[in-house]
FIKOLFI-227400 format. One record per residue: x, y, z of N, C-alpha, C in turn; residue in three letters. Coordinates in steps of 0.001 Angstrom, whole numbers, plus 500000, padded with zeros to 6 digits. Layout:
! FIKOLFI-227400
XYZXYZXYZALA ...
//
This chain:
! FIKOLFI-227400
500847498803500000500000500000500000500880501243500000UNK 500340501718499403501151503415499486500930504233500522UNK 502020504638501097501727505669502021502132506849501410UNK 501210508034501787501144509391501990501634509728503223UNK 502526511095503169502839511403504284501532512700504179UNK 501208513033505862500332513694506317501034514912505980UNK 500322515862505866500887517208505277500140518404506641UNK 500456519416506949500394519926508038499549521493507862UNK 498348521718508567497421522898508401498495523879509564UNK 497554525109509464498155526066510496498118525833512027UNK 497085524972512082496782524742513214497337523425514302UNK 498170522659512919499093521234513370500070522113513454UNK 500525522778512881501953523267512654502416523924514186UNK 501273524835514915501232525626515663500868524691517281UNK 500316523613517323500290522864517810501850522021518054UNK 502111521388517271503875520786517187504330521780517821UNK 504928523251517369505704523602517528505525523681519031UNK 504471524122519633504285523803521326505171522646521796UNK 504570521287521181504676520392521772506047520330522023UNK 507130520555520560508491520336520343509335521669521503UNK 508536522757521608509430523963521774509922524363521555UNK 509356524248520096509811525531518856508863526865518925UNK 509339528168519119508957529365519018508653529315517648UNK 507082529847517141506697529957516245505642531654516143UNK 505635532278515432504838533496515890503481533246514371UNK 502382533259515031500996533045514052501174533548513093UNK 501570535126512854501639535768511778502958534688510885UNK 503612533870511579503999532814510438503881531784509956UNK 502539531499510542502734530178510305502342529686508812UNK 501732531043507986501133530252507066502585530409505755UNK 503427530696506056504923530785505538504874529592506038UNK 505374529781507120506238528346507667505382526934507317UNK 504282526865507111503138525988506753503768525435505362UNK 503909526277504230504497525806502889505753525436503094UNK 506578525836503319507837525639503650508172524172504401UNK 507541523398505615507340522252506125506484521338505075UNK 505449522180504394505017520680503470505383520454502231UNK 506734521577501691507381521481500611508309520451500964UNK 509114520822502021509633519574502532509432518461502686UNK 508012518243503305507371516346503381507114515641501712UNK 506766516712501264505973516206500069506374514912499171UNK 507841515628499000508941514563498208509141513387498596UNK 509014513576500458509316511867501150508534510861501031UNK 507268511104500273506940509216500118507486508554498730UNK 508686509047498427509294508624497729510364507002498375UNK 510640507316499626510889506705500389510257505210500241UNK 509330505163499508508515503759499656508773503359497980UNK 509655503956497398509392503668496246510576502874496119UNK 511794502992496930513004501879497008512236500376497745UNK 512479499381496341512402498375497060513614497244497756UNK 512397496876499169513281496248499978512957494826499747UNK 513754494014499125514036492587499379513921491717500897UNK 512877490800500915513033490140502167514260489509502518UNK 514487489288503844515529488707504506515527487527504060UNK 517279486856503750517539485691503504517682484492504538UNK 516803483379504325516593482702505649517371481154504689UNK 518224480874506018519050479513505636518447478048506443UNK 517656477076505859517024476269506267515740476194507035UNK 515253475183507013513428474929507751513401476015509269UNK 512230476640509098512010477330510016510749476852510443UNK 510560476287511320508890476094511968508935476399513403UNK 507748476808514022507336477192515385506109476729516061UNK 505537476499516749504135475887517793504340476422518763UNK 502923476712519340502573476826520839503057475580521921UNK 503808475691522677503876474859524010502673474442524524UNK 502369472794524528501483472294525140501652472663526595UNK 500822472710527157500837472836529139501409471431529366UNK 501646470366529263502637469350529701504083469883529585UNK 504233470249528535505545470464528258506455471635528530UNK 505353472654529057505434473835529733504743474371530737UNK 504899473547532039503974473739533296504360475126534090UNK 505424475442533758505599477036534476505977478263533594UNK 505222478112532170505001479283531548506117480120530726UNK 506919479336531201508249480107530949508790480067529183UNK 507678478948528361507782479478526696506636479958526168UNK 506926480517525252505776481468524122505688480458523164UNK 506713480468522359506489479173520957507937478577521383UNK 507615477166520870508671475932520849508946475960519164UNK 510005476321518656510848476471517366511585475907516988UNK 511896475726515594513414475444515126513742475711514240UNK 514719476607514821515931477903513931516722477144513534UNK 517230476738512501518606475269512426520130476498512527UNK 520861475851512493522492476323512714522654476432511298UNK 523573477513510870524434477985509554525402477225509349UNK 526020476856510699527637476389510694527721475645512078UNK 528807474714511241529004473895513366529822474840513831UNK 530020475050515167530905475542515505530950475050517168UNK 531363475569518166531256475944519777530161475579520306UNK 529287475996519323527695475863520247527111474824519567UNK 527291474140518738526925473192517975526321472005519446UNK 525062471537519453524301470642519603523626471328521465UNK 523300472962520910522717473656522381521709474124521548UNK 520643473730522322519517474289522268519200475555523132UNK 519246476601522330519245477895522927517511478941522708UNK 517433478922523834515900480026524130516205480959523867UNK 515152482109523450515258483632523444513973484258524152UNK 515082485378524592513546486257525322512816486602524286UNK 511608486697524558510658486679523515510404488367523009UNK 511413488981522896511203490318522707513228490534521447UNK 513465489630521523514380489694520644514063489053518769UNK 513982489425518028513248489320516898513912488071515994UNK 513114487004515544513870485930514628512551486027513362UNK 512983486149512731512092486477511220511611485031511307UNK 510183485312510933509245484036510761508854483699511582UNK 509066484076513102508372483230514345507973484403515358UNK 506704484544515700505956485564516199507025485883517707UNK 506613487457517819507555488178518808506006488748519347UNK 505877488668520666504971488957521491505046490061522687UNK 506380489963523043506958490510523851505841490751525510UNK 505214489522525419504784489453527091503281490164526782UNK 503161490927525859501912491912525557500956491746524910UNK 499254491795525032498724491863524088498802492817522961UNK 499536493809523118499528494564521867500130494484520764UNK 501116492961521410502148493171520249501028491372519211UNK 500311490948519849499567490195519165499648490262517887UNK 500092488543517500499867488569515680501499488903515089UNK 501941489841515901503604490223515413504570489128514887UNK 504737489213513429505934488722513406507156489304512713UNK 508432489126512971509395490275512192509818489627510857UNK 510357490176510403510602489694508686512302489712508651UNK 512709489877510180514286489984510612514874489113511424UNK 516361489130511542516444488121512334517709489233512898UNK 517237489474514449518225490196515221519800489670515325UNK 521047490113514935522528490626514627522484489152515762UNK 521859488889517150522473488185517778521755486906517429UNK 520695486759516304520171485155516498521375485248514966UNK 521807485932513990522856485256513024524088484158513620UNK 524680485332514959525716484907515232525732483382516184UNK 524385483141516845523969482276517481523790481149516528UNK 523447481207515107523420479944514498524423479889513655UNK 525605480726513138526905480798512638527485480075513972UNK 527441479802514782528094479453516167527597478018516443UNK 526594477372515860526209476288515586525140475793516402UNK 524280476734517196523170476791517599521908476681516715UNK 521156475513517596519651475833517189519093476619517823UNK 518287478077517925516868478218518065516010477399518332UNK 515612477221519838514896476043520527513242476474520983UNK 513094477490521335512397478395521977512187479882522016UNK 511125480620522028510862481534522202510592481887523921UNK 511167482432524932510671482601526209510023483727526731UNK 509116483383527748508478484374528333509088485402529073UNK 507972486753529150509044487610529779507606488663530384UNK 507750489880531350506985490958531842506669491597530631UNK 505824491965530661505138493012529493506304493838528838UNK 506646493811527806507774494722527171509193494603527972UNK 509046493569528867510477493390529137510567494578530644UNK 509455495137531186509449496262532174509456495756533812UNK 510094495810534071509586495746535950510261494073535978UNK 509775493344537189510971492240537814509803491167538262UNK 508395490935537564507394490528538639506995488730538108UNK 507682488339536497507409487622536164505586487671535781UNK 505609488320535394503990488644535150504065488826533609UNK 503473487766532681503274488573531421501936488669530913UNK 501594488468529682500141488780529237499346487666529311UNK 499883486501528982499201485007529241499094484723530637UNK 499236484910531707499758484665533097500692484611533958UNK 501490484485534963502379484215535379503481483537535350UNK 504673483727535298505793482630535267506144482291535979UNK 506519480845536595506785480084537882507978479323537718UNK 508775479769539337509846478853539691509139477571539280UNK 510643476762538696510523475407538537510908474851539753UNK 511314474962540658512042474394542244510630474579543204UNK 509758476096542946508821476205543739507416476851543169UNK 506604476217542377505503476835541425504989477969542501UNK 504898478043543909504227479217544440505019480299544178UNK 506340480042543824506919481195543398507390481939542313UNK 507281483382542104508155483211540625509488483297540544UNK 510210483658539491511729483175538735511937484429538361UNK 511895485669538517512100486917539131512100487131537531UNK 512663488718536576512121489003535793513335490244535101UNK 513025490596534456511917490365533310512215489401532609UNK 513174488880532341513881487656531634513727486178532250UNK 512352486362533006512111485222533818511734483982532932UNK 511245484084531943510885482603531087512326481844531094UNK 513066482736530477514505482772530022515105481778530919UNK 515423482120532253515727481564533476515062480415534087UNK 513489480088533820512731478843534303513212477870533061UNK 513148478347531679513775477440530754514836476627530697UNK 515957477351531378516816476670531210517011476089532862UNK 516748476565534073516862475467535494515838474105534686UNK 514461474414533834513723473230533861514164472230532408UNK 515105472900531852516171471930531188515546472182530063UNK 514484472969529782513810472889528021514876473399527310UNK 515694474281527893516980474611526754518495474697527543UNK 519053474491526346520392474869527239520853475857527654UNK 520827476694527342521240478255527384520380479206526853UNK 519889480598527605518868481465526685519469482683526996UNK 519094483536526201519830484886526020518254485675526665UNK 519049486707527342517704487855528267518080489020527576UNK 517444490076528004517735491244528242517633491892528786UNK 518880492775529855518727493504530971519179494499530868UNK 518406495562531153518514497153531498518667497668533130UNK 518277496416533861518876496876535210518966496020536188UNK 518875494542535679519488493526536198518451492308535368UNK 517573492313534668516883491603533748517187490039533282UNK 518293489814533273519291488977533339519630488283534478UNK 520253488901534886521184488496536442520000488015537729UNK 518964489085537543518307488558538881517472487444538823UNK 517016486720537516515863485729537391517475484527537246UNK 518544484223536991519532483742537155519832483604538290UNK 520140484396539430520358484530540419519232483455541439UNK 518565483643541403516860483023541879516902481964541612UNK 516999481298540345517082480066540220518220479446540159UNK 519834479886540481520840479289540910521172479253539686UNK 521483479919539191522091479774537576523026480695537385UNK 523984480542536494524593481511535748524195482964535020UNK 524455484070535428523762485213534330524750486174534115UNK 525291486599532849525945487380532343525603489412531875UNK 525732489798532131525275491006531125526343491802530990UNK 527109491878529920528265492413529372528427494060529357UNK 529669494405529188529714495659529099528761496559528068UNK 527741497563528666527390498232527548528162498137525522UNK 527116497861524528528248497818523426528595496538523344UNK 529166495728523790529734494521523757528984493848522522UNK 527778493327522829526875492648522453525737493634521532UNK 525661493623520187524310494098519594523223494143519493UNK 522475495007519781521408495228520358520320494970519047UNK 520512495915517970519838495341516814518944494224516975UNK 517625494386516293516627493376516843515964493187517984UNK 515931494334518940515255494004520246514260494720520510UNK 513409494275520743512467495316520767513217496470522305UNK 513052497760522336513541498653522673512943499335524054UNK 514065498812525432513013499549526643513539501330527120UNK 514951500639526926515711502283527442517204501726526617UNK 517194502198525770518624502076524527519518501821525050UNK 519920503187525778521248503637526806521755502529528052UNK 520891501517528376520837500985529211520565499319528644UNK 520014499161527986519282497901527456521052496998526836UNK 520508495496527149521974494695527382521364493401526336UNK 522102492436526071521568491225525674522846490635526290UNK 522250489718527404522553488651528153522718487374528315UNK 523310486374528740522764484942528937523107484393529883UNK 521947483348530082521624482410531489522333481176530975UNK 523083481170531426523223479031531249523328478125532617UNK 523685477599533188523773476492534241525578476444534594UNK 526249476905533538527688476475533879528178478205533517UNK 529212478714533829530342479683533597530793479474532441UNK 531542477762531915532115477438530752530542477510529582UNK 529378477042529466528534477363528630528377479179528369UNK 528283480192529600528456481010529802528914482059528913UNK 530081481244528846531328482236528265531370482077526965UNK 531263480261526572531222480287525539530129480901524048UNK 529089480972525022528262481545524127527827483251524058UNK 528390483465525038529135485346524863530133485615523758UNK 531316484373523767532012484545522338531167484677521088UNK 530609483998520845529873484019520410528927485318519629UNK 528485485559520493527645487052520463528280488442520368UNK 529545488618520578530096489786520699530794490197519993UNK 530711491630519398531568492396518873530799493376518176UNK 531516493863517071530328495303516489529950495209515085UNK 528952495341514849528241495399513544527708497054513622UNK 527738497516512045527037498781511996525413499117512303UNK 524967497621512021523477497616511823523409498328513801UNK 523997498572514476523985498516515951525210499729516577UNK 524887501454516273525541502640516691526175502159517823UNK 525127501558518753525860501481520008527449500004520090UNK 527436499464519335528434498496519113529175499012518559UNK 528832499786517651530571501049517188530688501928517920UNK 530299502454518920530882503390519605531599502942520541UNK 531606501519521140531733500721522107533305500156521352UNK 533380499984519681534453499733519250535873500345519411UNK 534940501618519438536195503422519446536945503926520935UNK 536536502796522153537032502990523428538696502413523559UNK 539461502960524087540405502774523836541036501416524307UNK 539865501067525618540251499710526333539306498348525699UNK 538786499108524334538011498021523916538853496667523744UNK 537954495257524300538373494133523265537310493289523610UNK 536851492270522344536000491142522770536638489654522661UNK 535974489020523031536155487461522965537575487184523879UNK 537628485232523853538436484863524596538045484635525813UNK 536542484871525869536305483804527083536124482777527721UNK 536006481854526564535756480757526980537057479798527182UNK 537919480672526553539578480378527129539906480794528935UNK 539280482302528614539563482849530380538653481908531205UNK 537605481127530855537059480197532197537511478850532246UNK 538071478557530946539192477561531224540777477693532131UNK 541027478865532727542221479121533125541769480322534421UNK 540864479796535170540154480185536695541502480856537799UNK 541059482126538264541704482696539115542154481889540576UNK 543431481978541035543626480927542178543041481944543361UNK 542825481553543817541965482354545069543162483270545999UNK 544272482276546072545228483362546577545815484609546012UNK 545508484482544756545620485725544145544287486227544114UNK 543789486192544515542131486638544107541861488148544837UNK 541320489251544852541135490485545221540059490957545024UNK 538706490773546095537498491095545414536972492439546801UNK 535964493420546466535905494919547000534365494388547490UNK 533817494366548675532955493926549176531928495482549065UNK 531069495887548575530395496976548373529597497157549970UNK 529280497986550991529107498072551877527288498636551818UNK 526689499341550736525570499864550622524549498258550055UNK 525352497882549202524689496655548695524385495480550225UNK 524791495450550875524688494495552119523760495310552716UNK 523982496427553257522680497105554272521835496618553610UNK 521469496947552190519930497273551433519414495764551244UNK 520060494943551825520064493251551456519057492346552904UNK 518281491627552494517463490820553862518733490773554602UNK 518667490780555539519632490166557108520141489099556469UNK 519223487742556055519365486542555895520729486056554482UNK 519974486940553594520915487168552454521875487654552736UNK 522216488866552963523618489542553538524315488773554317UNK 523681487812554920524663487281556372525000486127555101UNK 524242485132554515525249484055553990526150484640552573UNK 526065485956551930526956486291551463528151486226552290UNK 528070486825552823528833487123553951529724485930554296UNK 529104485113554787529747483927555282530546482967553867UNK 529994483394553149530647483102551980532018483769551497UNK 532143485223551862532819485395551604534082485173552731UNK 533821484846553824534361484966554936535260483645554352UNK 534904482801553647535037481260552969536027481067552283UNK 535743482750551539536689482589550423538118483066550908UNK 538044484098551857539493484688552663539977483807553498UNK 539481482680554153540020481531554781541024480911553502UNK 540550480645552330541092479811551210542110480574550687UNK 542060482012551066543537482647550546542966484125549944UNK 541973484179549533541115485671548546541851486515550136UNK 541474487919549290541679488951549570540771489462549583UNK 539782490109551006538834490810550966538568492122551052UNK 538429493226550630538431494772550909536730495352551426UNK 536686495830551215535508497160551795535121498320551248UNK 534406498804550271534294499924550206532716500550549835UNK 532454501727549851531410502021550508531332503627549125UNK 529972503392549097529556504196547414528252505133547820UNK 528968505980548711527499506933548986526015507215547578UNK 527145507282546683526290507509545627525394506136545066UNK 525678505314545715524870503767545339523432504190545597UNK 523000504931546676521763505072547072520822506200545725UNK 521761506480544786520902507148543948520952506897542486UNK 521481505838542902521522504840541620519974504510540975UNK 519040504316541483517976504214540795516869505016540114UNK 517423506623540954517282507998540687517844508441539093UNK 519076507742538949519588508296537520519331507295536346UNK 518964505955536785518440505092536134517111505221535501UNK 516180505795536507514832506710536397514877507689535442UNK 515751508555535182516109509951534845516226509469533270UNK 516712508262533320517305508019531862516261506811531222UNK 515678505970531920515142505382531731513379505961530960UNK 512972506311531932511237506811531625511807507834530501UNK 512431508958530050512150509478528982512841508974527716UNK 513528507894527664514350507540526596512678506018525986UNK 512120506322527139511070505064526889509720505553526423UNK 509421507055526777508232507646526446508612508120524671UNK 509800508293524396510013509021522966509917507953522359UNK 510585506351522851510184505568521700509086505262521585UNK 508324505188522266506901504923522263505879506274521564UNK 506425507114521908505361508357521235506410508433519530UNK 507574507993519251507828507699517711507516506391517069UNK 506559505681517851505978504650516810507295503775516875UNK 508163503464517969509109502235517647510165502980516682UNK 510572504343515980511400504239515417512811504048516177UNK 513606503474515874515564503045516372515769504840516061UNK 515615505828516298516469507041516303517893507053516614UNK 517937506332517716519895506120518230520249505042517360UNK 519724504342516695520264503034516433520554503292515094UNK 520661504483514129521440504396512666520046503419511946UNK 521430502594511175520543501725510309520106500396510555UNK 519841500288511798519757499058512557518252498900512270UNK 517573497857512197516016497757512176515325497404510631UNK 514398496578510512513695496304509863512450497566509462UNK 512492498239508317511503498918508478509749498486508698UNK 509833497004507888508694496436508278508274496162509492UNK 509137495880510228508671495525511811508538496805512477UNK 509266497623511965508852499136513041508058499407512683UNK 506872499382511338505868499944510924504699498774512176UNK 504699497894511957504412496245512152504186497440513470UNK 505262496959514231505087498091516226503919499234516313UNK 504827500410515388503971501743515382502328501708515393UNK 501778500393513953500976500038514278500145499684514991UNK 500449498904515962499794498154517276499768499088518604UNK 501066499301518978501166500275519644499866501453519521UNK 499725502547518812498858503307518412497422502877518339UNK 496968501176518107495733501044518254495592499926519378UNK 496408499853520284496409499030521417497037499405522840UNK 497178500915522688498205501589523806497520501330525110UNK 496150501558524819495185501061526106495227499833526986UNK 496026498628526086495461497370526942497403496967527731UNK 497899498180527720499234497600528555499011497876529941UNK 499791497055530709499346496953532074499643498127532506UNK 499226498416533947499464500525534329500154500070534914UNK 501671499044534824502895499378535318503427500059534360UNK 503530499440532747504195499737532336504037501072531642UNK 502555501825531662502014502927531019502317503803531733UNK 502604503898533421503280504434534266504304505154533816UNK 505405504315533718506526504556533450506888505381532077UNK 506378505173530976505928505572529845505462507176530147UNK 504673507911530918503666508321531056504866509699532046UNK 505863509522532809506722509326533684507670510014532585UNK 508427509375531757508886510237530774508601510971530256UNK 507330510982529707506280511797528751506362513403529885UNK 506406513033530778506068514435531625507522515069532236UNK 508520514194531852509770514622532527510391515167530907UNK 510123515015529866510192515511528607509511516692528015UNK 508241516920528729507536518263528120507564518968529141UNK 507489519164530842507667519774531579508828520418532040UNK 509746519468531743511560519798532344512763520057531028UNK 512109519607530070513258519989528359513915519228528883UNK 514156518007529343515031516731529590516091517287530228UNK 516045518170531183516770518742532134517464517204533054UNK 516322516559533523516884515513533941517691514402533408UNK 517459514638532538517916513425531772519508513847531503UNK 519863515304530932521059515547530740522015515361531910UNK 521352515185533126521987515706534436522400513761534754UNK 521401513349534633521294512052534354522636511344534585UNK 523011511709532943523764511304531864525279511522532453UNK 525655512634532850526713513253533893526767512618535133UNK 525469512261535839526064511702537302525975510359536895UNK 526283509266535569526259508062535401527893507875535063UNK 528471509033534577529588509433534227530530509504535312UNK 529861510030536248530590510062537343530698508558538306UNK 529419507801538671529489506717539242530364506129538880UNK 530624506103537450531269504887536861532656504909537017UNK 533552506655537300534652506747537548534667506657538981UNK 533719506619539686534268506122541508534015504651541575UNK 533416503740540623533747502322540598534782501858540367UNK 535330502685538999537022502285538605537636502961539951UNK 537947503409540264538332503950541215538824503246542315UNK 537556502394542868537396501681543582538034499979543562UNK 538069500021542307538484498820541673539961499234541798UNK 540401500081541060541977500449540861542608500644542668UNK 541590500999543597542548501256544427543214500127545138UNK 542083499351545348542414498002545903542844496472545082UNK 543036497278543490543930496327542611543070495037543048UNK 541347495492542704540740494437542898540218493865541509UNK 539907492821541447539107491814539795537674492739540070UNK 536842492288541093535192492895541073534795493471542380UNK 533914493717542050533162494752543262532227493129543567UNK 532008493264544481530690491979544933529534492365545924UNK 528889491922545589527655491901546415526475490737546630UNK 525514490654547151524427489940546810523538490269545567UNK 523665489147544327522656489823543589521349490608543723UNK 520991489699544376519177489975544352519143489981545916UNK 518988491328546434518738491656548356517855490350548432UNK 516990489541548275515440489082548466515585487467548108UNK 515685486254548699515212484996547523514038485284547158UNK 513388484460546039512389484725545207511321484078545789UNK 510378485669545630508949485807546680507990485149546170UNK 507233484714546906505849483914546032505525484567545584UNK 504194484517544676503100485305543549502685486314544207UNK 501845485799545352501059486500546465502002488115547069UNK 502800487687547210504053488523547732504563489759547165UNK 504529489200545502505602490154544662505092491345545293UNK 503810491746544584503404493254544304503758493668543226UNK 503719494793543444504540495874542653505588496508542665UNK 506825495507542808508117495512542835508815496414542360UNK 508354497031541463508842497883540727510012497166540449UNK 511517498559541054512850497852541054513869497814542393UNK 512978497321542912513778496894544476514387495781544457UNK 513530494507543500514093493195543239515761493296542869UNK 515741494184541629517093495204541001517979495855541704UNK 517475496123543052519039497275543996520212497133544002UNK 521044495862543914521948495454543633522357495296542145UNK 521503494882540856522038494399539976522057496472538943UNK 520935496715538866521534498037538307522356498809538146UNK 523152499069539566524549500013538964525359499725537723UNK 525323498193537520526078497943536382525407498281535045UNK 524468498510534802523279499521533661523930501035533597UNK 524120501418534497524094502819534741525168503245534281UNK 526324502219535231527765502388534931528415501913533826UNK 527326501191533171527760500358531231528887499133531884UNK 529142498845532676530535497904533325529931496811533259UNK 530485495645533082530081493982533070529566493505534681UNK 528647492526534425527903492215535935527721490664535766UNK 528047489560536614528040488789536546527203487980537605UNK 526252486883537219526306486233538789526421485069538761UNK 527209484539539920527396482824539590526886482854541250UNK 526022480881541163525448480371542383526227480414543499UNK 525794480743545065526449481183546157525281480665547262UNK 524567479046546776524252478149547564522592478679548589UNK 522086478500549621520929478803549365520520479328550726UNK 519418480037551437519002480581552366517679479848552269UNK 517400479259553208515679478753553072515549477804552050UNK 516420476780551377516407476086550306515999476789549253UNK 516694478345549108516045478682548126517612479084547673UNK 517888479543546022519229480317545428518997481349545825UNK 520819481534546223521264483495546424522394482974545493UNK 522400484479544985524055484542544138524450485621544300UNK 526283485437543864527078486326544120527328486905543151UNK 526810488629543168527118489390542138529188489442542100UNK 529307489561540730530321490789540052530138491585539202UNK 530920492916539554530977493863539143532159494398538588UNK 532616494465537152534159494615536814534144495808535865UNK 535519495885535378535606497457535053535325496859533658UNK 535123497802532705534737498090531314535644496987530712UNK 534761496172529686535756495309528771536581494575529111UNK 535995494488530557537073493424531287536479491793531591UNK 535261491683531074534597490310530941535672488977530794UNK 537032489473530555537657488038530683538285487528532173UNK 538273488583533002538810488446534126537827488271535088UNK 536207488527534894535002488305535651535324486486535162UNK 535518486422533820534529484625534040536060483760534253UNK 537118484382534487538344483762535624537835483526536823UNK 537499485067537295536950484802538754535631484208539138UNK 535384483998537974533968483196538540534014481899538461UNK 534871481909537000535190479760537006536347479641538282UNK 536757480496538904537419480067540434536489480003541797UNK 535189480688541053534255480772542737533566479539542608UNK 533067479171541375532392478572541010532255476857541733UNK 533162476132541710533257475171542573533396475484544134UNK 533624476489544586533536477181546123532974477132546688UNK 532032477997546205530568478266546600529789477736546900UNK 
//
């Protein structure tokens, strides 16, 4: 179908310019009126380049998960993506959060709005996942658009596999019940402020989320750019790592993976070498974060604790240090988060930061739904949405710039912190909380998150490997390492790893 672009009266024109905060004076608008639709006029030319569909290499089919085969919710469709090439990952059946895009197999993203969606793309990280010799096993469940920590999506709830009264924490919670309940081997999340790490954490698993950049974002559906990660859960450190090789490095289709190229301490890969060759504990040097323990249950804090007490008996080196500014970590996360989330949503899904990254069909595909379904998202996530929208027309993103500067700053009193005590990671308890029943959650917002966010904020690698259980339930032990330093986190973790 042809599109027309909308062409603009005196009275749109004069309207926008409000909205934007552009000074416009009446006596011009009917100048400025020709002048803006001399300009549009030419652009539905734009539809006149044709785009060739995406090239797809072997059988692609998908189904709904019977309830036998999925008793705690944790898949959308059961698939199979075949592999390009053997390689590393050759004979893993790998899940995806269901908000990362594989052309031909519906993307739902937890929502009724995104109903019916399917992309005509296959996101930068499902290529490299089947060049790597992965199948595409699964599509997994996740919170509405990937928002909040509650395991709540549009079909119902997602449930621990260890304890159905409970859930498997979020938003990447399918992700995480998938692979403790063995339907896949490894699944990739996405976390913007611990998304990853904390539904890992909960169910005693492995969870990765790499340095801002690392990993290409391309293909995801979009919560907060600046912040947003692609992650993975596996069961081991060595699966871990290996399938981060995997995934990392920079493609253009993905601004934020070339800018991430141009750092001077950039490098990727080689991890699955660094967790073959585990830190000896007597050399080991880890910075015990002092705000992360207060903000932590008693119960949790104390067997971190005793854990770590475990590891300095065995020879580690324990330090101390203490991040006044930790307590406003969720303040600048906020700042950056709600308005980077209200603009994509009020542009119809366009990638603005993202260059030439994106399917134009699928962003039309979004804009679509979005616009005639904005009503049926849950009022967590319209909240938040809603939250930007007013910190964008009331404040001229005052906050947000300020934001942007005190994230700048955290991140140099982490190195800091790291450099002084010539430590590998910062540590903490992932997740303050084991994972609360249904009844319990609430409206968690991001308290579940207190611990795993700084590493969002600060773009720095965050790791969590299992650190044994409180109440027969998983706690894990966060890391926190400096920029691009992911080979020396999964040292120290393939050294905690049997410890613990």
């Amino acid at each position: 179908m042809r599109r027309t672009t909308r062409l603009l009266s005196e009275d749109d024109l004069l309207s926008l310019a409000e909205e934007w905060g552009i000074d416009v004076d009446e006596r011009e608008a009917a100048d400025l009126v020709e002048r803006v639709n001399r300009r549009l006029r030419p652009l539905d030319e734009v539809y006149d380049v044709r785009l060739d569909p995406p090239g797809t290499t072997g059988d692609r089919s998908w189904r709904e998960p019977t309830a036998e085969e999925d008793p705690y919710n944790a898949l959308v469709t059961v698939c199979s993506v075949p592999p390009t090439d053997d390689g590393p990952l050759s004979d893993l059946a790998v899940g995806l959060k269901d908000n990362i895009a594989v052309a031909g197999v519906p993307m739902q993203c937890g929502s009724a709005v995104m109903e019916g969606f399917v992309p005509n793309e296959d996101a930068t990280v499902v290529d490299r996942l089947r060049a790597g010799g992965a199948t595409i096993a699964a599509k997994c469940n996740l919170d509405e658009f990937a928002g909040g920590g509650r395991g709540v999506a549009v079909d119902g709830r997602i449930s621990h596999p260890d304890d159905t009264d409970r859930f498997p924490g979020g938003s990447s919670g399918g992700s995480a019940a998938a692979v403790l309940a063995e339907q896949v081997d490894v699944a990739l999340g996405t976390d913007t402020g611990g998304s990853v790490r904390v539904p890992a954490a909960l169910c005693g698993l492995v969870g990765v989320k790499p340095t801002y950049g690392v990993v290409p974002i391309d293909g995801v559906m979009e919560n907060t750019y600046s912040l947003d990660h692609v992650g993975v859960i596996s069961r081991t450190v060595e699966t871990a790592a290996a399938t981060l090789d995997a995934l990392a490095g920079k493609t253009e289709r993905d601004p934020a993976s070339m800018a991430a190229a141009g750092h001077d301490d950039y490098t990727v890969g080689g991890y699955a070498a660094a967790a073959e060759d585990p830190v000896p504990l007597e050399e080991l040097t880890v910075v015990r974060l002092t705000e992360a323990f207060e903000g932590s249950a008693p119960s949790v804090a104390a067997h971190v604790d005793d854990a770590l007490d475990s590891l300095a008996d065995a020879g580690a080196t324990v330090t101390e240090v203490s991040l006044p500014a930790f307590d406003r970590v969720d303040t600048i996360k906020g700042c950056v988060t709600y308005p980077e989330l209200a603009q994509y949503w009020r542009d119809g899904g366009v990638p603005l930061r993202r260059g030439g990254g994106g399917e134009s069909r699928d962003q039309v595909g979004f804009a679509r739904r979005a616009e005639a379904a904005s009503g049926e998202l849950n009022s967590f996530y319209r909240g938040r949405i809603l939250a930007g929208a007013r910190l964008l027309t009331a404040h001229g993103g005052r906050h947000y710039s300020r934001a942007l500067a005190a994230r700048r700053e955290l991140r140099e009193r982490v190195a800091d912190a790291l450099d002084g005590a010539e430590a590998a990671a910062v540590v903490a308890p992932t997740v303050p909380i084991v994972a609360p029943r249904h009844e319990d959650a609430g409206d968690l917002d991001y308290g579940i998150t207190g611990n795993t966010r700084i590493a969002n904020v600060t773009e720095q690698p965050g790791l969590t490997v299992p650190c044994g259980t409180v109440d027969e339930l998983p706690v894990g032990l966060h890391l926190l390492g400096r920029r691009f330093d992911e080979r020396r986190l999964f040292r120290v973790a393939a050294g905690l790893e049997p410890v613990l």
